[in-house]
Residue frames as qw, qx, qy, qz and C-alpha x, y, z in Angstrom:
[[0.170, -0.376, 0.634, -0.654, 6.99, 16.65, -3.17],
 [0.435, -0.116, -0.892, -0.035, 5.71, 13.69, -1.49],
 [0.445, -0.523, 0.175, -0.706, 2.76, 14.37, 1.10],
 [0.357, -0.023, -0.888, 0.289, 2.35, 12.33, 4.14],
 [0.377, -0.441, 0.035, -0.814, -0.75, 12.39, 5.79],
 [0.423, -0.069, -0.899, 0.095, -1.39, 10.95, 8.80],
 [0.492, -0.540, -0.581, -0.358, -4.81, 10.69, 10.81],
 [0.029, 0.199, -0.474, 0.858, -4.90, 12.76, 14.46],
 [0.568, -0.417, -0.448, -0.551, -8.29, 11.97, 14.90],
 [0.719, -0.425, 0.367, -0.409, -9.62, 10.23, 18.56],
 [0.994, -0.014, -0.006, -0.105, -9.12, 7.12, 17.38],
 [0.783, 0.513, -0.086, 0.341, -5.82, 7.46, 16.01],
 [0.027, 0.795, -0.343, 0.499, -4.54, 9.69, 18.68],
 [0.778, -0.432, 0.389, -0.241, -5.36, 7.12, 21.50],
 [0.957, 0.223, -0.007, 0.188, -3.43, 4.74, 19.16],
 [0.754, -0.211, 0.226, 0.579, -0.38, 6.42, 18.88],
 [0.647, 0.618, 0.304, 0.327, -0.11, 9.04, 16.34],
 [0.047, 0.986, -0.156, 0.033, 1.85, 11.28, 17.77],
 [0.606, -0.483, 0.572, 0.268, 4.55, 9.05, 18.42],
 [0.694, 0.305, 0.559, 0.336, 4.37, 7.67, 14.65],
 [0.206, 0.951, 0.159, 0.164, 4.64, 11.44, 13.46],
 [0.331, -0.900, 0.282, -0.033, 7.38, 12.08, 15.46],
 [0.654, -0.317, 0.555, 0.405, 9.27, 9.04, 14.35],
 [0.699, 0.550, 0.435, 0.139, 8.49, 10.07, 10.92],
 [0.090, 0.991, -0.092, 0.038, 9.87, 13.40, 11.08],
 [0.606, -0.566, 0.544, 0.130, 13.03, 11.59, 12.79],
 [0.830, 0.306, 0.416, 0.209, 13.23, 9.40, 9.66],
 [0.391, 0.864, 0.295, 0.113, 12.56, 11.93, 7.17],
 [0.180, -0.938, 0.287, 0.077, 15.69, 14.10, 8.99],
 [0.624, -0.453, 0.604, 0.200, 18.11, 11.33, 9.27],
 [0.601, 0.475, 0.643, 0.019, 17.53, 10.74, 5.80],
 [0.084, -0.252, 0.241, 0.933, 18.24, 14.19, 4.43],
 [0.114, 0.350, 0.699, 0.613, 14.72, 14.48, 2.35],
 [0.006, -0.605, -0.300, 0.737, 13.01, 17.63, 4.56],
 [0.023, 0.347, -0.341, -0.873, 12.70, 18.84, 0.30],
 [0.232, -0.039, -0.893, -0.384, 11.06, 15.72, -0.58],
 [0.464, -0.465, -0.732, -0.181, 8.57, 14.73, 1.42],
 [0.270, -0.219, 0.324, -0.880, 5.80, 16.67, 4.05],
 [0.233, -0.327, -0.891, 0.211, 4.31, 15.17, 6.63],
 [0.211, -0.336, -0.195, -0.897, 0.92, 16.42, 7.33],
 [0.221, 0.171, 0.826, -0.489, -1.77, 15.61, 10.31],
 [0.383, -0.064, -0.489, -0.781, -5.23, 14.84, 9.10],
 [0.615, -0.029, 0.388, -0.686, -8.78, 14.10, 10.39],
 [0.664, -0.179, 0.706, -0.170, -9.98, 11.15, 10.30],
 [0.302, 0.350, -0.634, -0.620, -8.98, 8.82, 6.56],
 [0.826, 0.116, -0.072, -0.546, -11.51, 6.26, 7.38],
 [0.773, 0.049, -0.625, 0.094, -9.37, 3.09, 8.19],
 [0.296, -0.594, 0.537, -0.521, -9.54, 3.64, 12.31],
 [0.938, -0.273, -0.093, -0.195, -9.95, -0.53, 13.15],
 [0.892, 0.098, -0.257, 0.359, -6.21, -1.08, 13.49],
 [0.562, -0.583, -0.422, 0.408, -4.05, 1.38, 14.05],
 [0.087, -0.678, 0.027, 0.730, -2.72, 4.76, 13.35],
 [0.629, 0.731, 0.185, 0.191, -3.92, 5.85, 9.34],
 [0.145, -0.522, 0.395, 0.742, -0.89, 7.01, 7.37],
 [0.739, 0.580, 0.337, -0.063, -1.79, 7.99, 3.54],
 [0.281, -0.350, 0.554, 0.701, 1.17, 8.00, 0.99],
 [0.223, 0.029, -0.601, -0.767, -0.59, 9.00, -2.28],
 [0.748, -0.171, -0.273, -0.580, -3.81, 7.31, -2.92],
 [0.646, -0.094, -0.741, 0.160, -2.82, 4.37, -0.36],
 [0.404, -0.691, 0.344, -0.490, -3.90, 4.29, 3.20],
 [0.775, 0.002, -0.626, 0.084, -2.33, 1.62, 5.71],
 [0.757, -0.648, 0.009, -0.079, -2.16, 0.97, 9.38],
 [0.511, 0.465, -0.434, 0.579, 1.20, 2.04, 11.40],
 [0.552, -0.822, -0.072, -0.123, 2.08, 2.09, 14.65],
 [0.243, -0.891, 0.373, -0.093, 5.04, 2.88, 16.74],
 [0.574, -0.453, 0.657, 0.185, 6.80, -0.46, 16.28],
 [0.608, 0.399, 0.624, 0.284, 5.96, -1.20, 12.73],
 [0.180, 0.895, -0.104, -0.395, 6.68, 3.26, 11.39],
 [0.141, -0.735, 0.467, 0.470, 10.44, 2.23, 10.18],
 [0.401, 0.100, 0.899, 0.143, 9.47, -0.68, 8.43],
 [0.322, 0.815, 0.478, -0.056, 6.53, 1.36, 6.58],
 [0.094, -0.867, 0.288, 0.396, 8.62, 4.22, 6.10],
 [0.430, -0.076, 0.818, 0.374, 11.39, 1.48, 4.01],
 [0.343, 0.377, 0.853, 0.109, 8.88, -0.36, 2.42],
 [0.016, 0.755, 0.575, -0.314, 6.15, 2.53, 2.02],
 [0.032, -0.946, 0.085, 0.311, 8.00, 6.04, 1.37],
 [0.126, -0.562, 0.624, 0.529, 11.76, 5.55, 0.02],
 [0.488, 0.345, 0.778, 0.195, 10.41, 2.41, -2.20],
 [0.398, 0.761, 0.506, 0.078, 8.19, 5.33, -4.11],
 [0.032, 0.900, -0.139, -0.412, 10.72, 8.44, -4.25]]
């Protein structure tokens, strides 16, 4: 199972992160892979200068609300 963890902190919340959760979850459905892969909120992962932390395994990278589905792609299916 694939975890998804993505950063709710202040910083990250004023960025966006509930929207970027919410399109993940959208993905993740449309997708059929609800077996594969949990999305998880998490305090802060320590990359808060851009914009919303998502961590896929040992990797953290900046996402936001126009740039999730592209990460998702690139980011998530790329590794299942």
């Amino acid at each position: 199972m694939m975890e998804i963890s993505v950063c709710v902190g202040s910083a990250c919340h004023l960025k966006g992160s509930q929207k970027v959760i919410k399109r993940l979850q959208e993905l993740v459905k449309m997708k059929n892979l609800e077996d594969e892969i949990v999305i998880k909120a998490s305090f802060c992962l320590g990359q808060c200068n851009d914009y919303v932390s998502v961590k896929v395994e040992d990797v953290i990278s900046s996402v936001n609300e126009s740039t999730v589905d592209k990460f998702f792609n690139e980011n998530i299916l790329g590794r299942l």
